[in-house]
C-alpha positions in Angstrom: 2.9 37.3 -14.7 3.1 37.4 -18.2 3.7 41.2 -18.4 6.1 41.3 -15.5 8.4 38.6 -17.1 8.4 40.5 -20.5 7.5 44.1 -19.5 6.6 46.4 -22.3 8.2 49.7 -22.6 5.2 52.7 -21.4 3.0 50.3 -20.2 1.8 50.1 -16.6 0.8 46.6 -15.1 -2.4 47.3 -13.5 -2.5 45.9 -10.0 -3.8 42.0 -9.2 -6.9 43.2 -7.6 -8.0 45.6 -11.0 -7.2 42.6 -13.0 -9.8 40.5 -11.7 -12.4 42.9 -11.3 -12.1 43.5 -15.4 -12.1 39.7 -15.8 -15.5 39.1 -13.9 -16.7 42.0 -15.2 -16.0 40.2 -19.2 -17.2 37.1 -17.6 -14.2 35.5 -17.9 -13.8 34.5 -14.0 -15.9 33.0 -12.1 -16.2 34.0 -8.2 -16.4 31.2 -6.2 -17.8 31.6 -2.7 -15.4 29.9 0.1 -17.4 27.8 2.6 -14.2 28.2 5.3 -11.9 31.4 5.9 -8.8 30.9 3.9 -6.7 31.1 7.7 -8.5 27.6 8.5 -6.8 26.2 5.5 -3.1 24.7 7.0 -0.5 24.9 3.8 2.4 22.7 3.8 5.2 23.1 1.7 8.5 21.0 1.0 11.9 23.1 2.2 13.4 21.4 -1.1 13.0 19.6 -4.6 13.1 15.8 -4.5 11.9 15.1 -0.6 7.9 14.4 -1.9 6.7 13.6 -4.9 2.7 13.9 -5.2 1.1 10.6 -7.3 -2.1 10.2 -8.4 -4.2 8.9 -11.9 -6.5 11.3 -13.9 -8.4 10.5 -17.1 -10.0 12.4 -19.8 -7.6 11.1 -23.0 -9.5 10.1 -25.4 -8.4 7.3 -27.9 -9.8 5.9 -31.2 -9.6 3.3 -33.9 -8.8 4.7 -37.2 -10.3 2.2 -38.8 -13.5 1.4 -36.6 -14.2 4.5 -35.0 -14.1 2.9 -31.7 -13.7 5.5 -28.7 -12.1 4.7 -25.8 -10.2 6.3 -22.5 -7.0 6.8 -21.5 -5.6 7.5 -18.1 -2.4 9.5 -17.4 -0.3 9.0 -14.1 1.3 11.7 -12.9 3.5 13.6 -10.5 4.6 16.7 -9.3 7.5 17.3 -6.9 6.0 19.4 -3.6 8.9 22.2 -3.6 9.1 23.8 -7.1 5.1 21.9 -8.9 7.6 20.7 -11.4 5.9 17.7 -13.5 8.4 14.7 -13.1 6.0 11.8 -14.4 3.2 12.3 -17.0 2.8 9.2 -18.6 -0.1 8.1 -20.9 -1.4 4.8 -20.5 -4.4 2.6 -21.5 -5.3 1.0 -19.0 -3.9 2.3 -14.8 -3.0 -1.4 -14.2 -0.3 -1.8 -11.2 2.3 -2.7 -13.4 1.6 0.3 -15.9 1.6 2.8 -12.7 5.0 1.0 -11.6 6.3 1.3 -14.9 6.2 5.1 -15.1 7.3 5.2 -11.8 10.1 3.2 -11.8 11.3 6.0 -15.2 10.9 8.5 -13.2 13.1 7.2 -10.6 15.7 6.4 -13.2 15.6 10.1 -15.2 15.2 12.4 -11.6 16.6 9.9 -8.8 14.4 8.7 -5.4 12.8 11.5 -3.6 12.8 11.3 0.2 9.2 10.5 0.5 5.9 9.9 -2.0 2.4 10.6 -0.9 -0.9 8.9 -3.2 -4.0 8.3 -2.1 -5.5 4.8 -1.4 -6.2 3.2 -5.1 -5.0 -0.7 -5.5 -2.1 0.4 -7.5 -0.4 2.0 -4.8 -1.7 0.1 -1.6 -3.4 -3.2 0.0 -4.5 -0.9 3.0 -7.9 -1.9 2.7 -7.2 -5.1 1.5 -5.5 -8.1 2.9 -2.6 -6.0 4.2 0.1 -7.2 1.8 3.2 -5.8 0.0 2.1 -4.3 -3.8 4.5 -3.8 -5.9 4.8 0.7 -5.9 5.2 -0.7 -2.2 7.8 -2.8 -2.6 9.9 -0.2 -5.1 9.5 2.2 -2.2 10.7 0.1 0.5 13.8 -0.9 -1.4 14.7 2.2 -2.6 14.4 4.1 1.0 11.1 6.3 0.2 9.0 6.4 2.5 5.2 6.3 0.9 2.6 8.1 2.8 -1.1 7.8 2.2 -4.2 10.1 2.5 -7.0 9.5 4.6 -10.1 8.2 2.7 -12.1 10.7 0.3 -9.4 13.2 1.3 -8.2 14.6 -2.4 -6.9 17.8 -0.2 -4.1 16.3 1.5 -2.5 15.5 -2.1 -3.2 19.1 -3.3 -0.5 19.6 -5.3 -0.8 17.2 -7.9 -4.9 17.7 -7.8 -4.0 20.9 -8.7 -2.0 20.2 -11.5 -4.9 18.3 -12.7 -7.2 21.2 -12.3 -4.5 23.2 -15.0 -3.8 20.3 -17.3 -7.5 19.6 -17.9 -8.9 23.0 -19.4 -5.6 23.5 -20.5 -4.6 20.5 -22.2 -8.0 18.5 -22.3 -10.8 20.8 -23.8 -8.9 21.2 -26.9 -7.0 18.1 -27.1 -9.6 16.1 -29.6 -8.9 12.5 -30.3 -5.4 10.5 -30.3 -5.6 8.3 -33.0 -2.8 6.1 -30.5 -1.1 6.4 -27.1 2.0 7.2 -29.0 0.4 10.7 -30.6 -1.4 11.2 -26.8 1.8 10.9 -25.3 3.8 13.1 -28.0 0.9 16.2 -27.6 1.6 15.8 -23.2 4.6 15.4 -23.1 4.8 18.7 -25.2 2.6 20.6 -23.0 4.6 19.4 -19.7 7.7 20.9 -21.1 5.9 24.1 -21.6 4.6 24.1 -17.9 7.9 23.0 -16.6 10.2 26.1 -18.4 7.6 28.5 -19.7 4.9 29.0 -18.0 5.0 30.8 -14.5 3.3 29.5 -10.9 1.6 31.7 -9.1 1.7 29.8 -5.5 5.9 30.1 -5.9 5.8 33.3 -5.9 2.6 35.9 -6.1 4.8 39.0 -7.3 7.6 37.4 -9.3 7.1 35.0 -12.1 9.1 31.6 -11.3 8.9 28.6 -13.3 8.5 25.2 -11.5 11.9 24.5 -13.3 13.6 27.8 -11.6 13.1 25.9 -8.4 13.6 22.0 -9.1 16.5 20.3 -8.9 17.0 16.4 -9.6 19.4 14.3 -7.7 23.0 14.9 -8.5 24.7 11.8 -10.5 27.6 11.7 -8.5 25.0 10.7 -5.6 22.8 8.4 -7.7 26.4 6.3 -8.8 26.2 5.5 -4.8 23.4 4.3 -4.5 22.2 2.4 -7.7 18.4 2.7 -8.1 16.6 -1.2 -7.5 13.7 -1.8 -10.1 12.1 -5.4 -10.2 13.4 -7.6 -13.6 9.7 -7.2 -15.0 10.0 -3.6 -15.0 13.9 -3.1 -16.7 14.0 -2.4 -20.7 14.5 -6.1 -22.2 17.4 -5.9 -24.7 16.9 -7.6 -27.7 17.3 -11.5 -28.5 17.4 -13.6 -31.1 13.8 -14.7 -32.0 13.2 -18.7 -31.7 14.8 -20.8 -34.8 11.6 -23.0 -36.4 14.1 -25.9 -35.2 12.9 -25.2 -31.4 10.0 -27.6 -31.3 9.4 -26.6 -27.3 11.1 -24.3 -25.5 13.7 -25.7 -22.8 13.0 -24.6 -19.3 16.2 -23.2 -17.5 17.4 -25.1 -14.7 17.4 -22.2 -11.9 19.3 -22.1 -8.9 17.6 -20.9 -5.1 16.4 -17.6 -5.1 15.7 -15.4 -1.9 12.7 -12.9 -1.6 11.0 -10.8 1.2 7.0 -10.5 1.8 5.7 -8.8 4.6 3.1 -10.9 6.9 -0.5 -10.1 6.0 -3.1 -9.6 8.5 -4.4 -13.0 8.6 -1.0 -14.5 8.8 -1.7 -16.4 5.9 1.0 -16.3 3.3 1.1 -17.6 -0.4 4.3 -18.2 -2.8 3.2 -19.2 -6.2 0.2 -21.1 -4.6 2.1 -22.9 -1.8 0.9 -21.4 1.1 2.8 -20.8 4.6 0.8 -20.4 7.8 2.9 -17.6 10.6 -0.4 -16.7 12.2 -1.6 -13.6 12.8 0.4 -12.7 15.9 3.6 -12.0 12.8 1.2 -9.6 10.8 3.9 -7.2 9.4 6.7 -8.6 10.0 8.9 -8.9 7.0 9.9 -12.6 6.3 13.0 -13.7 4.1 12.2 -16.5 1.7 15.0 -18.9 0.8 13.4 -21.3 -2.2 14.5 -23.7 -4.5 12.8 -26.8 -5.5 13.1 -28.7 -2.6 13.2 -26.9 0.6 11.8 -23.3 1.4 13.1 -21.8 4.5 11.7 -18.6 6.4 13.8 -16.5 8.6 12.3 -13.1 10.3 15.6 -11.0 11.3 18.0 -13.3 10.2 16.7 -16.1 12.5 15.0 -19.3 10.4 11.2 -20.0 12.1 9.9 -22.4 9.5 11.1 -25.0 7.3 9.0 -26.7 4.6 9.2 -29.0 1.6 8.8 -27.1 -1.4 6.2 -27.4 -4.3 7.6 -25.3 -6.7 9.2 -26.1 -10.1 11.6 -24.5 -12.0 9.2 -22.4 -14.0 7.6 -21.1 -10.9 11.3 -19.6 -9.9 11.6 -17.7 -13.6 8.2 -16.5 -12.3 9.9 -15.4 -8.5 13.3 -14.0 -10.0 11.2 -12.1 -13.0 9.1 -10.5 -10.4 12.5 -9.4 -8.2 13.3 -12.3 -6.1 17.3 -12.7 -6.4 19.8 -15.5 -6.4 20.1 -17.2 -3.2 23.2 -17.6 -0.6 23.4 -20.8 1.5 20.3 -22.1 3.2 20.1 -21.5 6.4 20.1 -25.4 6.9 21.5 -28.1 5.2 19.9 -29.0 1.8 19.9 -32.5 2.2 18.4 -35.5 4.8 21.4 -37.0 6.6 22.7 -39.9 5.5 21.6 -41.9 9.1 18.0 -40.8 8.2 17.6 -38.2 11.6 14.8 -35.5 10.3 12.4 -32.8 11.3 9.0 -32.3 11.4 6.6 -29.2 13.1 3.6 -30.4 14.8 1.2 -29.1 17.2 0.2 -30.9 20.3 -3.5 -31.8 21.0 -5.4 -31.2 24.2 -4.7 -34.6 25.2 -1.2 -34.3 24.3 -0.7 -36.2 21.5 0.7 -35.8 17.8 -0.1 -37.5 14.8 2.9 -38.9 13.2 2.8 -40.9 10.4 -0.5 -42.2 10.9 -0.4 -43.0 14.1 -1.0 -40.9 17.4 2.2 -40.4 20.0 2.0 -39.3 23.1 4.0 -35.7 24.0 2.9 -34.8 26.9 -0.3 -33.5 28.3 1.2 -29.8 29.1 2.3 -29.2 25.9 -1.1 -29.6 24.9 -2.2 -26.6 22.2 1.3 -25.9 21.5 3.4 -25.9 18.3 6.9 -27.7 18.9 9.4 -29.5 16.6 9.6 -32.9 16.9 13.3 -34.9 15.8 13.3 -38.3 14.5 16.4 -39.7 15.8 16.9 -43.5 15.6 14.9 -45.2 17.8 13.8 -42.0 20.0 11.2 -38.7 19.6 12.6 -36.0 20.6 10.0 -32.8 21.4 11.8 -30.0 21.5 10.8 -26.1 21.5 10.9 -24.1 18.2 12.4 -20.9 19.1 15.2 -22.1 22.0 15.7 -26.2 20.8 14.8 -26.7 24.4 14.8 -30.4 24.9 11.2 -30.9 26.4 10.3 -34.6 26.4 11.5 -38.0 25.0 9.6 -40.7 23.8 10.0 -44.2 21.6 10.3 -43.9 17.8 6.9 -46.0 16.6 7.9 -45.4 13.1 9.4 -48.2 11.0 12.7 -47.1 9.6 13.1 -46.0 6.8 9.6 -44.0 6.4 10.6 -40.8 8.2 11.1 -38.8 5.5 8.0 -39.2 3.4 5.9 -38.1 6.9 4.5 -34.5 6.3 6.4 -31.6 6.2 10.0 -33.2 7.0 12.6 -31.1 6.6 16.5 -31.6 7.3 18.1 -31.0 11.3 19.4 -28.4 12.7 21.5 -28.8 15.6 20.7 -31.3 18.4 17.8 -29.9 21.3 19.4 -29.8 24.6 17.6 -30.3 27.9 17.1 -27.4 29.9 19.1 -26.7 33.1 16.6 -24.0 35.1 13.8 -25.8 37.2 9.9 -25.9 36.1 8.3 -23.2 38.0 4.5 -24.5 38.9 2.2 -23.3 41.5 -0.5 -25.5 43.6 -2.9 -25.0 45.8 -3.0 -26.2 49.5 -6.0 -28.5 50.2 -8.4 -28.5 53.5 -6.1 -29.9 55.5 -2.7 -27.7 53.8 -0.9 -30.6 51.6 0.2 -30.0 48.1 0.4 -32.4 45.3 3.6 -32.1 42.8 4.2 -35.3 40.3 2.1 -36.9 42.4 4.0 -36.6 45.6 2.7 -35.0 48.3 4.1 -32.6 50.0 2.6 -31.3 53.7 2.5 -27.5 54.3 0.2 -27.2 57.8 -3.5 -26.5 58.7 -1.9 -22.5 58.7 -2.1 -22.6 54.6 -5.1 -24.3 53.5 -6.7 -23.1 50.6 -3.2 -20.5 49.7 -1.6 -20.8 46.0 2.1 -21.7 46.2 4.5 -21.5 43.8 6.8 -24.6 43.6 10.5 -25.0 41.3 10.7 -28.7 40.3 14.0 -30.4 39.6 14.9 -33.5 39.2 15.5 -33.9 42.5 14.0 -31.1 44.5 11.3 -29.4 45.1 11.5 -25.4 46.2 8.3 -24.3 47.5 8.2 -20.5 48.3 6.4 -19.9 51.1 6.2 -16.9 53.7 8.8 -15.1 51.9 10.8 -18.2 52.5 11.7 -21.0 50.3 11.2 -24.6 51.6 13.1 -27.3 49.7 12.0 -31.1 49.8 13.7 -34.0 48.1 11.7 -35.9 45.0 10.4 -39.1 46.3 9.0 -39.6 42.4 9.8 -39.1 38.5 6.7 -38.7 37.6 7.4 -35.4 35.1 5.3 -32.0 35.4 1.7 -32.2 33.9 0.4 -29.2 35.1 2.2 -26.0 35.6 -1.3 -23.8 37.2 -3.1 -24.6 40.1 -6.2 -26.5 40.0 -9.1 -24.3 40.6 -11.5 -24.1 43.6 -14.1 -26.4 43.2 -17.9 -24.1 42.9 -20.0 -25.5 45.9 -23.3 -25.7 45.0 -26.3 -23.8 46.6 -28.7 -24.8 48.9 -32.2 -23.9 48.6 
């Protein structure tokens, strides 16, 4: 590549194939046999520079303490753009912590732009895959800078070949003659030296096999122009920290900054368990990967999925624990999604779920919802003398019953939270179904209802109203006024009872 890029006048260059028999011949190359045909072997290539970005960790730098002789390693994270093998990240580091990989990341981002895509394999830094399923941090600089992150399948080094590649080069390259760093500073001065002499100077052979191209020849970075669009999103613990004036030795303790709400997404584990600052927020596992919107401040924290609210809770956090959240990328806050305060007649909130039995403790006492709500989660409004059960997703009005708490104590029950607006009953009849006994007579609400000899033993279904009752039957619907207001219990029909064998 060499000779072709400078060729020398009279001198023939010998052909690729002459050129490595003289090399094994001197011992200088190393045959290696193939254990698959090279045709098995599918190669993938980028069309252009800046749609994937290979990532990965390697080791080998060597530091050590001038003055004790200690020796210890160094990692370097890297990256190479799939298109043209340029190098855009090569950045020394002591220890491949999750906020050092992020870190020269999030440079990289700011000196070259977002590429389309980035692929790494499965380490902690750049995934929870294998953990608990949450949102790390490289994660969570993908998602809100639009790059879609890919991953490689387990003990699969291939499918990021690229940048293992580049680590096959920089290693006897770079790495058998480095020596020691006496700091990360003097590591990072010698690679980033080298780099630029891969980048410009130095010619890759899988570009082109018969004309010498530099991976700079063939990389491009986004245009500015494009990057003014659309500014580049880096959490607050990763942005250079100008300088401030150091503490006066008049500051006996440092004052704590009063902070307004701030507003955050986390995506929904698998457990659907989540945890903000060590407050924890059940969704249940039926939401795992959802993304879920946190509106905090220190008294209320509401959730919303797709812009509708699902759960409102007192909060426990102070004021220091929203420096931590807005440090870490969480943002200042619009309006709640309900009002901040209890209102001033006293009417609050509270989530409960209903027992088997169909009860609820309140307070310290147990209320009776109703026994078909039994196992289910519904709100429950605290309105003067009344209860008011309603569902949680429509604020469908589904039972009523007296207020056993004294006045004045609803707000310190558990997990009160302000009102939103008032459950209404709904208007669409309870659909049930019963079965017809020996002698063909259905029960609803404890009224009776005769169907004939002709249907014993058949399911029906039955629409309840307050004043009717439908009951479908013979693709025809039969329609019998309530005699009772006894309300809906159960909504299945009882099953057959098992007769029992006769020996």
């Amino acid at each position: 590549m060499e000779l072709l890029r400078r060729p020398v006048p009279g001198l023939v260059v010998p052909a690729e194939r002459t050129i490595d028999r003289i090399l094994i011949r001197q011992g200088l190359l190393r045959a290696r046999p193939r254990k698959r045909p090279k045709s098995s072997f599918v190669r993938f290539e980028r069309p252009g520079p800046m749609q994937l970005w290979g990532i990965d960790i390697v080791g080998g730098i060597e530091l050590v303490n001038p003055i004790t002789g200690e020796i210890r390693d160094a990692k370097l994270v890297t990256g190479v753009d799939d298109h043209s093998r340029y190098c855009v990240m090569a950045k020394v580091v002591e220890r491949a912590t999750s906020r050092a990989v992020c870190l020269a990341f999030a440079q990289a981002l700011a000196r070259f732009g977002a590429p389309d895509e980035v692929i790494t394999d499965n380490g902690k830094q750049f995934t929870d895959r294998f953990g608990k399923g949450a949102e790390v941090l490289f994660d969570r600089i993908c998602r809100r800078n639009g790059i879609h992150h890919l991953l490689t399948a387990p003990s699969s080094p291939n499918q990021n070949g690229k940048v293992e590649r580049f680590h096959g080069t920089f290693r006897p390259d770079f790495l058998d003659d480095a020596g020691l760093f006496a700091s990360v500073a003097a590591a990072q001065a010698a690679v980033d030296v080298w780099v630029e002499h891969y980048n410009t100077d130095r010619p890759h052979q899988a570009l082109d096999q018969r004309l010498p191209v530099t991976p700079a020849q063939r990389f491009a970075p986004t245009a500015a122009a494009e990057r003014e669009l659309v500014g580049l999103w880096l959490p607050p613990a990763l942005e250079p920290v100008t300088g401030s004036p150091a503490p006066t030795a008049a500051s006996s303790s440092p004052a704590v900054e009063t902070l307004e709400a701030v507003e955050l997404e986390k995506v929904v584990p698998a457990a659907g368990n989540m945890a903000l600052c060590g407050q924890q927020f059940w969704l249940g596992p039926a939401r795992a990967g959802q993304l879920v919107s946190f509106w905090v401040d220190c008294n209320w924290v509401h959730l919303s999925i797709g812009g509708t609210r699902i759960k409102t809770v007192r909060s426990h956090l102070t004021v220091i624990d929203l420096a931590h959240l807005r440090a870490v990328g969480a943002r200042p806050a619009g309006p709640p999604p309900l009002p901040g305060t209890v209102d001033a007649d006293g009417v609050v909130e509270v989530e409960r779920v209903v027992s088997r039995g169909g009860t609820v403790q309140l307070g310290g006492r147990v209320v009776l919802a109703a026994e078909i709500l039994g196992g289910r989660q519904v709100g429950v409004r605290i309105e003067g003398a009344m209860l008011l059960f309603f569902d949680l997703d429509t604020r469908e009005l589904l039972r009523t019953r007296p207020n056993p708490i004294p006045p004045g104590k609803a707000k310190y029950l558990r997990g009160v939270r302000p009102t939103g607006p008032p459950p209404r009953p709904s208007v669409e009849p309870i659909t049930v179904q019963r079965r017809a006994s020996n002698t063909g007579v259905i029960m609803v609400c404890l009224q009776k209802v005769a169907l004939g000899r002709t249907h014993q033993h058949q399911t029906v279904t039955v629409h309840v109203s307050d004043t009717t009752l439908a009951i479908e039957l013979d693709g025809e619907t039969r329609v019998v006024r309530r005699t009772t207001t006894v309300p809906v219990r159960n909504i299945k029909a009882d099953r057959p009872r098992a007769v029992p064998s006769v020996s």
